[in-house]
N, C-alpha and C positions, 0 to 999 in steps of 0.2 A: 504494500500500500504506500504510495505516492506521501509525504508527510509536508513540502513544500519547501521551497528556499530558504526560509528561515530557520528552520528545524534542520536543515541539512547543513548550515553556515555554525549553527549551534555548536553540532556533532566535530567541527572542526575544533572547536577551543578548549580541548580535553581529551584525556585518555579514556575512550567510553568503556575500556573493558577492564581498568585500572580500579583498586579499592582505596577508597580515604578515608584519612580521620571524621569524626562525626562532623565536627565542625566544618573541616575544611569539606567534607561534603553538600552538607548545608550551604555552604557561601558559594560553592562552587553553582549549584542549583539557583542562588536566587542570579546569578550574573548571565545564566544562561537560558532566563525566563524570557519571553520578547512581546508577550501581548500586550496589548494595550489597556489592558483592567490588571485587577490584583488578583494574579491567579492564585491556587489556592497549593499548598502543599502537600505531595499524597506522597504516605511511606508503604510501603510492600516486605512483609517479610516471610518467605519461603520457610517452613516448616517441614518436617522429617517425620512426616504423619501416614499409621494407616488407613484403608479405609474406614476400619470400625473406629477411628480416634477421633474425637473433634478435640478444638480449643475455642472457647465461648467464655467470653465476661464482660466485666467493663473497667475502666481507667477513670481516673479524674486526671485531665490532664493538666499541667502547674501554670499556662498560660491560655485564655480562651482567645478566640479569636472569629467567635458567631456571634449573632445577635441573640440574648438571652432565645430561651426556647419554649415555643405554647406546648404547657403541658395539659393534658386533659387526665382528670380521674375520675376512674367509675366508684363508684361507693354508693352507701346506704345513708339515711336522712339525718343519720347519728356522726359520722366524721365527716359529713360535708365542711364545718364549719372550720376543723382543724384544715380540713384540703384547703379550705378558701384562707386561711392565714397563714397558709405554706406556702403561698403564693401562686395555685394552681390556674389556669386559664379559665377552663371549663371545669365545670363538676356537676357529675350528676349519675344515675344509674340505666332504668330504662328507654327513658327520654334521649337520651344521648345514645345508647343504641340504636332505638329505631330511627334517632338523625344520621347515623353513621348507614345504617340500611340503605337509606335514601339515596346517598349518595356522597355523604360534605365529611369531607377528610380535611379541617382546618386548622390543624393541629401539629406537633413534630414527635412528639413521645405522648404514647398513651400509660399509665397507670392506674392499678386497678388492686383494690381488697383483695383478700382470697374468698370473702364470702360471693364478690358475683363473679368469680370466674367462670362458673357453669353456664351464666347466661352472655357473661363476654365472648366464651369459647362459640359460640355461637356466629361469629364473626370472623373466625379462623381464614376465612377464604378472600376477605375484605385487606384486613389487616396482619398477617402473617403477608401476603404476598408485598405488603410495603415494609415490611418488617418494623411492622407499630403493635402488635400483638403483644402484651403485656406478660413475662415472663420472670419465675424466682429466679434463673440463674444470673437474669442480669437486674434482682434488686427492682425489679418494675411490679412484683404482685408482694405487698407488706399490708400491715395495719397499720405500720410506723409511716406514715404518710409525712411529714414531718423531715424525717431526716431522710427518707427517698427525694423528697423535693428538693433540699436543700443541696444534697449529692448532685442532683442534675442540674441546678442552675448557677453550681460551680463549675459546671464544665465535665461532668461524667457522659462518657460516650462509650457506646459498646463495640466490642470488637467480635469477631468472628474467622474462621478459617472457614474458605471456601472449598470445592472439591476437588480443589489440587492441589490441595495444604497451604494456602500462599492468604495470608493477612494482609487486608488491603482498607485504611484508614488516612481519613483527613488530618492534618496534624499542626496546620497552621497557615500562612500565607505570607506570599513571598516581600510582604511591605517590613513583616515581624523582624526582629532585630535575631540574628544568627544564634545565638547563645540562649534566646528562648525558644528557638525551633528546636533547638540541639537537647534541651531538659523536655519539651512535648515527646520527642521520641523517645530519650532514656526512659523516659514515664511507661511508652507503651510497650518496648522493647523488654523493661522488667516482669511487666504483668505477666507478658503474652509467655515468658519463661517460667514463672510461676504457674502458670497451665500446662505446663508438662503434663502429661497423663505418663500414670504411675508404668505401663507396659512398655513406655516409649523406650527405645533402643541408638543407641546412636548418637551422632552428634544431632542436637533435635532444631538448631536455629541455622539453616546450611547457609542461606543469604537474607540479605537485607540492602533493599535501597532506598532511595527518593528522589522523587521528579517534580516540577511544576504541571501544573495541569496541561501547558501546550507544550513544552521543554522534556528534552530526553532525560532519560533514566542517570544517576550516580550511583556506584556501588559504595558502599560502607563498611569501614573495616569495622565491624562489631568487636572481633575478637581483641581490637585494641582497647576497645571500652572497657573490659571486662577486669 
């Protein structure tokens, strides 16, 4: 696939198959970004996964770089009140499903009780496919409504291994000052290690890099991090 002159002008001002320090990858990435908006920073890192393994959770990463996030929660008429002083968007239970039936996804994280999960699940086909389905492993189905809230609009983001083991997350944008691009990763890069699954064999984090949204790929010598 054809990627255009600038993206090939890019691939000139660097070693593309060369691994660098975190930082020096970082800086190298943002000098090599070219659009005209502030593209966004995406890191990728290849895991040593099989197929019965996943890696699934979430980070709070040490610098945001979104605009806070609408959260919606489903609850009952009893923790609405705590939801609404945790600072949630929407709140509500089956009114706010059958608005989501309809159609109106206006929202970016959903949360939800574990008492309506039976009727949330309900939506599995709506919301899992945008992957807004409210789930314990990532801290999205509590009663602690409260300090889930608070987790999220610090900047917790979920991560996931896709099905060729390869983690693929936003991590920041290329206006951010290098040294906080550099701690967004170490943030994700530790977690994503602490999800080792206990059967894993091997060396379990084989690469890691990062790109600007329209800018080619840097490799990252992780192993120096370490």
């Amino acid at each position: 696939m054809s990627r255009g002159k600038k993206y090939a002008e890019a691939l000139k001002k660097y070693d593309a198959v060369a691994s660098y320090p975190l930082k020096e990858a970082v800086e190298k990435v943002k000098t090599l970004a070219f659009a005209k908006f502030d593209e966004t920073i995406d890191l990728s890192v290849k895991l040593n996964l099989k197929k019965s393994q996943s890696v699934r959770d979430t980070v709070v990463l040490p610098h945001q770089f979104r605009a806070e996030k609408r959260v919606l929660v489903f609850c009952k008429a009893e923790k609405e009140k705590e939801a609404q002083e945790a600072g949630a968007t929407y709140v509500g239970a089956e009114d706010l499903i059958d608005k989501i039936k309809g159609g109106w996804l206006d929202f970016d994280v959903a949360v939800a009780t574990p008492d309506m999960m039976k009727d949330v699940g309900k939506l599995g086909m709506v919301l899992g496919r945008r992957g807004l389905m409210p789930n314990p492993k990532t801290g999205t189905v509590t009663f602690d409504l409260k300090s889930a809230l608070s987790e999220l609009k610090k900047g917790r983001v979920e991560f996931r291994a896709d099905k060729t083991g390869v983690v693929h997350l936003a991590v920041g944008k290329v206006s951010m000052d290098a040294e906080k691009l550099a701690e967004n990763i170490r943030s994700v890069v530790t977690e994503v290690k602490r999800k080792r699954p206990s059967d894993a064999k091997g060396e379990f984090v084989v690469t890691v890099s990062v790109s600007s949204t329209m800018g080619p790929g840097v490799w990252i010598a992780i192993k120096d991090e370490e």
